[in-house]
N, C-alpha and C positions, 0 to 999 in steps of 0.2 A: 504494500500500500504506500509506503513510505516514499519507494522507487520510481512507482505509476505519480506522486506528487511531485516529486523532484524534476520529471521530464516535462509535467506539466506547466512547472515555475517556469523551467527553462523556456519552453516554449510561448510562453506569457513574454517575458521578458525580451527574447528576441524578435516577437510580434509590435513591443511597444517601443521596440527602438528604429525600426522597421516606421512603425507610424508617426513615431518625435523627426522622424530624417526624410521625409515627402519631399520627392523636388517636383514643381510646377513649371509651369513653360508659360503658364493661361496669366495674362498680364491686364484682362478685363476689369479689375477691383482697382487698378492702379489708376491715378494721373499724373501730370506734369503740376508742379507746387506753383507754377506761374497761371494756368487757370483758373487758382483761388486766389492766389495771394500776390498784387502785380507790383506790389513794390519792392519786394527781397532784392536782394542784390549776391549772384554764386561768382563761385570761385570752385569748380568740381575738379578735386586734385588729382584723381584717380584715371580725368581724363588727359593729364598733364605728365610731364616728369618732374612737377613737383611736388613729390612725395617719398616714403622712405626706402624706395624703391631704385628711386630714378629713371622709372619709366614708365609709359602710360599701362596702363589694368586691363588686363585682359576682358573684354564686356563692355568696355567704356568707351562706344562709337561715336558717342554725342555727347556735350555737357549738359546736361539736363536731367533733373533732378527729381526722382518719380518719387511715391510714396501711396500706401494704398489709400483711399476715397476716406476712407474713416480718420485714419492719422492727419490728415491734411486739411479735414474741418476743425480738429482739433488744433492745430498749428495754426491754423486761421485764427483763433482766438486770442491765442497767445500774441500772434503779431501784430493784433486790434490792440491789444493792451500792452504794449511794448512801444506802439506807434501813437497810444496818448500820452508817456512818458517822454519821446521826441528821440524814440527808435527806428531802427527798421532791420530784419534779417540779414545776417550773410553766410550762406550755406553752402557748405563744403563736399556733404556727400550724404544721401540721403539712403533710397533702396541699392544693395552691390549686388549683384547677381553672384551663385556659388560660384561661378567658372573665377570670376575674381578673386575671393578668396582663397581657392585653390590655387591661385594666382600667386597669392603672399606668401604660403606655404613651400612652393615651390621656389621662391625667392630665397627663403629660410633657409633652405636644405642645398640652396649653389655656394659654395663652398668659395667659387670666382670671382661673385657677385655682392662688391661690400654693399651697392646701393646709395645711399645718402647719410653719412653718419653722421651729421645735424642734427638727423633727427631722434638718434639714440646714441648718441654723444657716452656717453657712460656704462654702458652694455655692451654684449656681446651680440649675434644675432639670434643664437640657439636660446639667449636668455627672453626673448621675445615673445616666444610661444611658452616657455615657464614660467615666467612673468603675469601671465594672462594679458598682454598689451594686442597680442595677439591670440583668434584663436582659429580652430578648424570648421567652429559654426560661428554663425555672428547673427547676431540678433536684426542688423541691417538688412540680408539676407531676406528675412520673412517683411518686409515692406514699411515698417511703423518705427524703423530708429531715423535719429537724424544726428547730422552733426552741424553744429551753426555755433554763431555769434551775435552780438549786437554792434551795430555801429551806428551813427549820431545821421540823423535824417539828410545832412546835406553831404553824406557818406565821408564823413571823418571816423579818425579809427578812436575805438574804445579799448582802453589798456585791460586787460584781462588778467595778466604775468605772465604770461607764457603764451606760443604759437599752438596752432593744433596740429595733431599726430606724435607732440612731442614726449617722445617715447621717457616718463622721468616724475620724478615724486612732486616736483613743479607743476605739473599737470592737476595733481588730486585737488578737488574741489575744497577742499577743508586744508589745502599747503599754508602753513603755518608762519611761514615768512614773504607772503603777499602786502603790498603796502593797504593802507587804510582804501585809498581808491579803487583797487584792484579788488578786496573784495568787495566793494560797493557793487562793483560793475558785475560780478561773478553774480551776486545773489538778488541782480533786476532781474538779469536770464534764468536764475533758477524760477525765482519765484512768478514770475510769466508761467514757465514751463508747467511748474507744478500745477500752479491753478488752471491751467489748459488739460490736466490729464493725465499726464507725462510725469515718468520716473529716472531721477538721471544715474548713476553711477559712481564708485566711487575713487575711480583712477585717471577718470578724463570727463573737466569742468564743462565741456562742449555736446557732450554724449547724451541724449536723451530719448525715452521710447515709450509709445504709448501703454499707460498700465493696462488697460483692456483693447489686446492688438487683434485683431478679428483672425490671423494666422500665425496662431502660437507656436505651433508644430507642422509649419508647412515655409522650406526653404525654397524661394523662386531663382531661377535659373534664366532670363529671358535679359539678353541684351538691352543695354541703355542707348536709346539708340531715339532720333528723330520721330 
């Protein structure tokens, strides 16, 4: 009996990992964040070489900045109340398709390939994926993370302490030697985010995802693309 349960776990367990690991292709639920929100202003690094990388992302045909339908009413809100403050967005990288992050992984493990080490200046690259700065699933992936900023409506820059992607304890939301302004500017955008819906992270100030994401366990795979 003991035996007939144990195969049974088993089988339980590799069914629900089977179900946490869905990749989709069907890109219906998604839009572009510029048919809600028309005043953001991207900067999508992923389609760049600048990033930790040093070269553009595999999936990244377009700079354009999707995110599912749900996420992106929600983000609307945030930028309503961010833009009475005398805000407005600048988003860096919103849905990354798997083929991407498989992307980064594959960068991890090129032993040739330093990449950009700006942006992890202090680290190794194996320490990247231990680190959890990187991982093998990303929350981005299922359509409801974003990564952004704020910057001042006639698009001047807002000191935050640090750039984004930068792989380092500088990044943590709660860094402990940010000046008085720095966190001022850190905790408009938290608390926008927050009251929008949205839960942020605690290793990178910029990272935020909706707490109820309509595909928890469903990773999308479909080109960023026009």
């Amino acid at each position: 009996m003991k035996k007939i349960f144990l195969i049974a776990l088993i089988l339980f367990s590799f069914t629900q990992a089977v179900i946490a690991s869905q990749i989709s292709y069907d890109k219906s639920d998604f839009a572009p964040v510029y048919t809600v929100i028309d005043d953001a202003v991207y900067d999508i690094r992923y389609y760049s070489s600048n990033n930790f990388t040093g070269s553009r992302i595999n999936g990244y045909k377009a700079p354009v900045p999707y995110m599912t339908k749900e996420a992106l009413k929600a983000l609307s809100v945030a930028a309503d109340d961010l833009r009475k403050q005398g805000y407005r967005l600048l988003i860096w990288d919103t849905y990354r398709p798997q083929k991407a992050v498989d992307n980064f992984v594959a960068w991890i493990n090129d032993a040739n390939n330093p990449g950009d080490k700006t942006f992890y200046p202090a680290l190794k690259k194996s320490d990247l994926i231990k680190g959890n700065y990187i991982a093998r699933k990303s929350g981005h992936t299922r359509g409801s993370t974003i990564d952004l900023t704020i910057i001042k409506k006639d698009g001047s820059f807002v000191d935050m302490g640090g750039t984004f992607d930068l792989f380092s304890e500088i990044s943590h939301p709660d860094y402990s030697k940010l000046t008085k302004e720095q966190k001022k500017n850190r905790q408009i955008l938290h608390d926008a985010m927050i009251k929008a819906g949205f839960k942020g992270i605690t290793s990178e100030w910029w990272h935020y995802t909706l707490k109820n994401e309509p595909f928890p366990d469903t990773y999308f795979n479909f080109d960023v693309e026009k």
